[in-house]
N, C-alpha and C positions, 0 to 999 in steps of 0.2 A: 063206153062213151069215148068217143077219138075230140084231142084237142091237138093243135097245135103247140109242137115243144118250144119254149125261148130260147133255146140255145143252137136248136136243128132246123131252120127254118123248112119247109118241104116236107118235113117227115112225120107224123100222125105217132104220136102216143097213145098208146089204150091203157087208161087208168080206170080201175075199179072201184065202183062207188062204196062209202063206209056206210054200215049198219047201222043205225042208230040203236038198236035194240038191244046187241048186242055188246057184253061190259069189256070186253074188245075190240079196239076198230079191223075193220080190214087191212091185210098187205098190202099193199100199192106195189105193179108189175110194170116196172119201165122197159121199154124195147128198148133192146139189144143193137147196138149200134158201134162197129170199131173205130168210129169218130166221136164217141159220144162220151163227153168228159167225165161222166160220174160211170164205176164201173160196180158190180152190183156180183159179187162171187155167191154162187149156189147158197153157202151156207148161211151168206147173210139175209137174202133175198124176200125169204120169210119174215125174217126179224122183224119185232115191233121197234119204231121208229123211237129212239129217244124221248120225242118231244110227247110221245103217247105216255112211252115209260113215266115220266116223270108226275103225269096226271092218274097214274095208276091208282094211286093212294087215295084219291078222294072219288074214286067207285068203290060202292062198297059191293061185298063178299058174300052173302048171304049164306052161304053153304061153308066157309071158313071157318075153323073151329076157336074160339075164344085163346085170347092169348093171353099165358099164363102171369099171373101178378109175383112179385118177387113178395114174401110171407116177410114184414119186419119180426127181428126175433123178439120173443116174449119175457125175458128177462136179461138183468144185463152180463151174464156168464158169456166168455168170449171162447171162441172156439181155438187161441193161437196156444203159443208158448206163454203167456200174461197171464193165463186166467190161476195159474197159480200162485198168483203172487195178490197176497192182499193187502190193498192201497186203500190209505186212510177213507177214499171215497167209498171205496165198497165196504169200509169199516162202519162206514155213515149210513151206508143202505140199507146194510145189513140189521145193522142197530134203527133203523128208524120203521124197519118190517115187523108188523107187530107180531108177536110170541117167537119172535127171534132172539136167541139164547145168544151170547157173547163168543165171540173165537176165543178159545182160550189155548195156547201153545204148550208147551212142555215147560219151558223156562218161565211162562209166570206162574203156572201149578206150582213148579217147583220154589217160586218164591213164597206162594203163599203158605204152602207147609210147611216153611222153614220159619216165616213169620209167625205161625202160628203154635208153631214147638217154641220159641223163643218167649213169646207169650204167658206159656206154662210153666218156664222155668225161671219167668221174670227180669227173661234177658230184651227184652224189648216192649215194646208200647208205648206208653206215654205216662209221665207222674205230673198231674198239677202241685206245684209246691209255692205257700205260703211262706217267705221271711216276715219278722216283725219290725218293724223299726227301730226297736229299741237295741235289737242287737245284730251283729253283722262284723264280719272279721273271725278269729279264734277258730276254736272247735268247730262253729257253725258251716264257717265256708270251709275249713276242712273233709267234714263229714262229704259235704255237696261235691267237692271235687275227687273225693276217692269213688262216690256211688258213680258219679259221672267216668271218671277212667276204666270200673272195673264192669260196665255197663255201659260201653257204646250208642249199643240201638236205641237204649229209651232215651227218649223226647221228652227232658224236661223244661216245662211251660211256666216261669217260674214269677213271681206279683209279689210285692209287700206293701204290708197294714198291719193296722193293731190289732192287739190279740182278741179284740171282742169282735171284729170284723171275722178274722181265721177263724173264729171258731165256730161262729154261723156260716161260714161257708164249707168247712167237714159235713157241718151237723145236713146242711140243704144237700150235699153231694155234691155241687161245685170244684171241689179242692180234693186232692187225695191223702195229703198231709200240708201241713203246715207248725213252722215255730212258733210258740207261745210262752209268755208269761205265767206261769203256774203262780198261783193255784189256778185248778183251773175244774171247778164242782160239776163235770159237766158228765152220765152216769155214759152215754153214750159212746163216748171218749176214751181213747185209752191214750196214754200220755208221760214220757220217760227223758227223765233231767239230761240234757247236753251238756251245759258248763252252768259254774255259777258264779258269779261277777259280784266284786264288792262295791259297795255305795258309797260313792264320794261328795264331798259338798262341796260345791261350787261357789267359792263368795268373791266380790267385787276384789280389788288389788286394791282399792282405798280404804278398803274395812280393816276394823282392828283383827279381825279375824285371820286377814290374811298373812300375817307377819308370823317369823319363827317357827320352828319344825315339829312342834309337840305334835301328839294325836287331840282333838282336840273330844270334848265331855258333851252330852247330852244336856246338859244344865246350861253349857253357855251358848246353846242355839235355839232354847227354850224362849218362845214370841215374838221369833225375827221375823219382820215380814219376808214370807215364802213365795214363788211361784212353781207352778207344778200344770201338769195337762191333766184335759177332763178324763174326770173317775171313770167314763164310761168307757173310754177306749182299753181300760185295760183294771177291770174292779178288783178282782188279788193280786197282782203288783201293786197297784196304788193303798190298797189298806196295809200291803204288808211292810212298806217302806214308811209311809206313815207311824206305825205301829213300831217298829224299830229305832227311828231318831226322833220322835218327837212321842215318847210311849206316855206320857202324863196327859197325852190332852193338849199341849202349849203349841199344837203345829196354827201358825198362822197368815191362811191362803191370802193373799191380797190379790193374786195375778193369775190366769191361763193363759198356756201357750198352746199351738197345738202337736211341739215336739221337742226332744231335747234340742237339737240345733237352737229351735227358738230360746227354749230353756235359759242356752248360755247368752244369748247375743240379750235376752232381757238381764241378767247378770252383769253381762261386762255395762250396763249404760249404771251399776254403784246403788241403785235404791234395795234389791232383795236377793235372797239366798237360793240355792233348788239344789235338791237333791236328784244324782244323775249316776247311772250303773257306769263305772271305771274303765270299759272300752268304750263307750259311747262317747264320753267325758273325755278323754286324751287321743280320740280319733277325730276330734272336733275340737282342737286345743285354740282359743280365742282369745286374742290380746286384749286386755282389760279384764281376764277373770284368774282368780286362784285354786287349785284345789286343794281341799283338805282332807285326810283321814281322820277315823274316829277310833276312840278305845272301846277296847275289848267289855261286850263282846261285838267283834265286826259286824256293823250290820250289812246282810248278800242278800243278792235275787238270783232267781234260777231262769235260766232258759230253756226248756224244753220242746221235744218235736211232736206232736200229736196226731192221731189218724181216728178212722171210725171203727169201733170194735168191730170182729169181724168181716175187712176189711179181704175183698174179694183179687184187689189188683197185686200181681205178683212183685210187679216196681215197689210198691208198699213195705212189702214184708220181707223184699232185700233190701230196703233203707233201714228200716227196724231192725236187722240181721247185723248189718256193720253197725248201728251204733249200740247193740250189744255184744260185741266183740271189741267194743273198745278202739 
């Protein structure tokens, strides 16, 4: 097909019609012309035209072979220098992959075997330990701070109450030992005296009681009105102190408290008397009370540490060890 060129007036171009069929258009063959501004070198002459290229992509290829999809990887293991390093997130993954066992490294085996030698020889774990209220200071915090120095690792978890609470709480497993007021009828129990403390009476500074340094008699505190805490928190202390300064019978309750603190501070307001163990008594010394001693013979309570027979925790039976060693 000859058209007129725009740029050559006179001169006859032969342009070659494009195929439609074909998913290539034709070459277009411009004549050759040494005036003709577009110049057209052998090797390009063939060439598809840009503006064909660029529509290339939307004919399709029928005989082209499928082009390959990039596979995302299947776990999140990384193929750098990283994957050796394990990050609390892949601690997460690891851990939340069910029947996936824990990483465990050298350093916390070796913790744990040490933890668990330590165990056996009752250098470590833990002691629940009960104080009683009644007593505190002395021998008692003695005892706790030598088991504590010469025993580091165990974790003592340490509560106080009265001896009838401590002793339902050995008997239920709760507690691993605990101080008590002996007696203490309990068969399950085994249970060995710490200190033992003398009974002082505690009477108002306005009583005639309170004047002068004698030891004072049994007879002359025979149906003072008393106050004292209930029997239940501690039933062999409470009979035995009973049983000791008021042994005829003449002991007479008017008042409960629910401790010696209380004890005195109902003493210092001058209506009644209590009977209060000699560290408790002068570690709580209260303006408005006096204390007195009594003649022989002294009446004492005991303090004791108690555990459950057969008692399986090795913190147990190194606390039982030093306070049989004195």
């Amino acid at each position: 097909m000859s058209q007129h060129h725009p740029l050559l007036p006179g001169r006859q171009v032969q342009r070659e019609p494009v195929c439609l069929h074909h998913t290539q258009p034709l070459p277009v063959r411009h004549a050759q012309h040494p005036n003709h501004p577009i110049r057209h070198s052998p090797a390009t002459t063939n060439a598809t035209p840009p503006w064909h290229r660029a529509a290339d992509h939307r004919i399709p290829r029928h005989n082209a072979p499928p082009t390959p999809q990039a596979t995302p990887p299947s776990s999140p293991t990384h193929t750098n220098a990283s994957a050796t390093v394990d990050t609390p997130v892949d601690r997460a993954r690891r851990a939340a992959r069910p029947g996936s066992p824990p990483r465990r490294d050298g350093a916390v085996q070796d913790a744990s075997t040490t933890r668990i030698r330590d165990l056996v020889r009752g250098r470590g774990g833990r002691l629940r330990l009960a104080y009683t209220r009644s007593a505190r200071g002395g021998r008692v915090d003695a005892l706790i701070a030598r088991f504590r120095a010469e025993n580091p690792e165990v974790e003592v978890v340490a509560e106080t109450g009265w001896t009838a609470p401590n002793v339902a709480g050995l008997l239920a497993g709760r507690l691993d030992a605990a101080f008590v007021r002996p007696p203490v009828p309990e068969p399950g129990l085994t249970c060995r005296i710490v200190d033992t403390e003398e009974l002082l009476l505690a009477v108002p500074t306005r009583h005639p009681l309170a004047t002068g340094r004698r030891r004072l008699d049994r007879a002359e505190v025979a149906g003072l009105p008393a106050v004292m805490w209930p029997r239940e928190n501690g039933p062999g202390m409470f009979d035995r102190t009973i049983a000791q300064i008021w042994p005829d019978g003449s002991f007479h309750l008017v008042r409960q408290e629910p401790d010696d603190e209380q004890l005195l501070r109902a003493v210092a307001e001058g209506e009644v008397v209590a009977a209060v163990p000699a560290g408790r008594a002068r570690a709580l010394t209260l303006p408005g009370v006096r204390l007195r001693r009594f003649t022989a013979p002294t009446p004492t309570v005991d303090i004791g540490l108690a555990w459950r027979r057969g008692a399986t925790n090795p913190a147990v039976r190194r606390l039982a060890a030093l306070l049989a060693a004195g």
